[in-house]
C-alpha positions as CSV (number, residue, x, y, z in Angstrom):
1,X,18.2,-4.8,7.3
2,X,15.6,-2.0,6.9
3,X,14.8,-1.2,3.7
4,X,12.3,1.6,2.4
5,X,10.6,2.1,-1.0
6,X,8.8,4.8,-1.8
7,X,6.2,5.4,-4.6
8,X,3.3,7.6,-6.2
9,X,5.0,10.8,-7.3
10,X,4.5,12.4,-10.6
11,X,3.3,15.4,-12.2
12,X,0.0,17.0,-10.8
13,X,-1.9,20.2,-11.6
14,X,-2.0,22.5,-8.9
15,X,-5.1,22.1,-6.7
16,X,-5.0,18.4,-7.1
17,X,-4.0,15.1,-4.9
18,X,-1.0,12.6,-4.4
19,X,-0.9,9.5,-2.4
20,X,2.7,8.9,-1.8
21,X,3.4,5.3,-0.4
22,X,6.3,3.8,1.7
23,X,6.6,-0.2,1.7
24,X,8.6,-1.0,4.4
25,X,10.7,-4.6,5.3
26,X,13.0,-4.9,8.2
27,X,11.0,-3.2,10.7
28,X,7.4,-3.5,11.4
29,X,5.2,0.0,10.5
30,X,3.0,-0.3,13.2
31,X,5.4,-0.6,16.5
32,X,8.0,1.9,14.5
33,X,7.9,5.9,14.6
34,X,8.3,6.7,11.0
35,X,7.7,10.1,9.0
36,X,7.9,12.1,5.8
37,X,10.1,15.0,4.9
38,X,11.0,17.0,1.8
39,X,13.0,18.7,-0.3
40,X,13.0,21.3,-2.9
41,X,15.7,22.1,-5.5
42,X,18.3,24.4,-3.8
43,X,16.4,24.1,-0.3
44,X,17.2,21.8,2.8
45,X,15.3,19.0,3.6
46,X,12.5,19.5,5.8
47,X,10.1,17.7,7.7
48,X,6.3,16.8,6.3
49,X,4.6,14.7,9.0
50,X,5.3,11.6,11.2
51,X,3.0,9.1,13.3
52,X,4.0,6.8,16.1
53,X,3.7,4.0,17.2
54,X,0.1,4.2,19.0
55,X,-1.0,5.5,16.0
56,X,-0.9,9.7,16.8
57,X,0.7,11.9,14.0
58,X,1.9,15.4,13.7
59,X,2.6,17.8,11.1
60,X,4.1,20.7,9.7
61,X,2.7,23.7,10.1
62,X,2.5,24.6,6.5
63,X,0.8,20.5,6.1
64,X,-2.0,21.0,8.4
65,X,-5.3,20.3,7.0
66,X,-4.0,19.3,3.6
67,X,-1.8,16.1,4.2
68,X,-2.8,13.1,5.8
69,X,0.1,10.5,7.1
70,X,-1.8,7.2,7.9
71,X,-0.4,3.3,7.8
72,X,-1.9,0.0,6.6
73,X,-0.2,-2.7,9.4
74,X,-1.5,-5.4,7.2
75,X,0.8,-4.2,4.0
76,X,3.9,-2.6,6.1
77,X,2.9,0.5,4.5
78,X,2.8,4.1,5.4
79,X,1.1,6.4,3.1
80,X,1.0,10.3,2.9
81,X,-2.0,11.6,1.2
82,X,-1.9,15.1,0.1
83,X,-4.1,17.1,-1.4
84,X,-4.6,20.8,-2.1
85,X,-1.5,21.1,-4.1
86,X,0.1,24.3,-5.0
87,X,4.0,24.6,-6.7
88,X,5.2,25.4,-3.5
89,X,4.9,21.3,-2.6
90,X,6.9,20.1,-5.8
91,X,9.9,18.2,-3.6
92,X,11.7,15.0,-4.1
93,X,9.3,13.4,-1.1
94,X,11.5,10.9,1.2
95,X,9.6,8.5,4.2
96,X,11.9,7.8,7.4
97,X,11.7,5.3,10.3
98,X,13.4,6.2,13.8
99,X,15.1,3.7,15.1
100,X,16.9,3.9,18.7
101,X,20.1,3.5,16.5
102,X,19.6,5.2,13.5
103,X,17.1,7.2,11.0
104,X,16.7,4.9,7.5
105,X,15.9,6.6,4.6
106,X,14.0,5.5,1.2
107,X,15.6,6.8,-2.0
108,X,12.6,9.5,-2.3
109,X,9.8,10.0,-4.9
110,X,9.7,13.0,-7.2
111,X,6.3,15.0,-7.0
112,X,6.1,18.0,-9.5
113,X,3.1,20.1,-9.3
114,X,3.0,22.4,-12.2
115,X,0.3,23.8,-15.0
């Protein structure tokens, strides 16, 4: 069974950094497409950033140059670094792993970035 834990939200002044984690069990991060999304009160979810198996990512337009998605094989852990915050990126932040079967989900982390 997959299971997906995310961590590292909180509160952060605008202009600074987050490093959101995703500790995966069940599948194995480096042979398993997996990505972030998010979503804002009152907004749909949308899509942050993902990276592949051989290791290539892609992002969001609005992303580019100011979140990194990267993985640690060792820990079965993808991480989203992000930095450059503004108001616009407070979200409840959810990771994702594609499966041939099915999408799983973690339960999201909060990240609030507010003066």
């Amino acid at each position: 069974q997959v299971q997906l834990v995310e961590s590292g939200g909180g509160l952060v002044l605008p202009g600074g950094s987050l490093r959101l984690s995703c500790a995966a069990s069940g599948i194995s991060v480096g042979t398993t497409a997996m990505g972030w999304y998010r979503q804002a009160p009152g907004k749909q979810r949308e899509f942050v950033a993902n990276i592949f198996s051989g290791g290539n990512s892609e992002y969001a337009e609005s992303m580019k140059g100011r979140f990194t998605i990267s993985r640690d094989n060792t820990k079965n852990t993808m991480y989203l670094q992000m930095n450059s915050l503004t108001v616009e990126d407070t979200a409840v932040y959810y990771c994702a792993a594609y499966r041939y079967d099915a999408t799983s989900w973690g339960q999201g982390t909060q990240v609030t970035v507010s003066s």
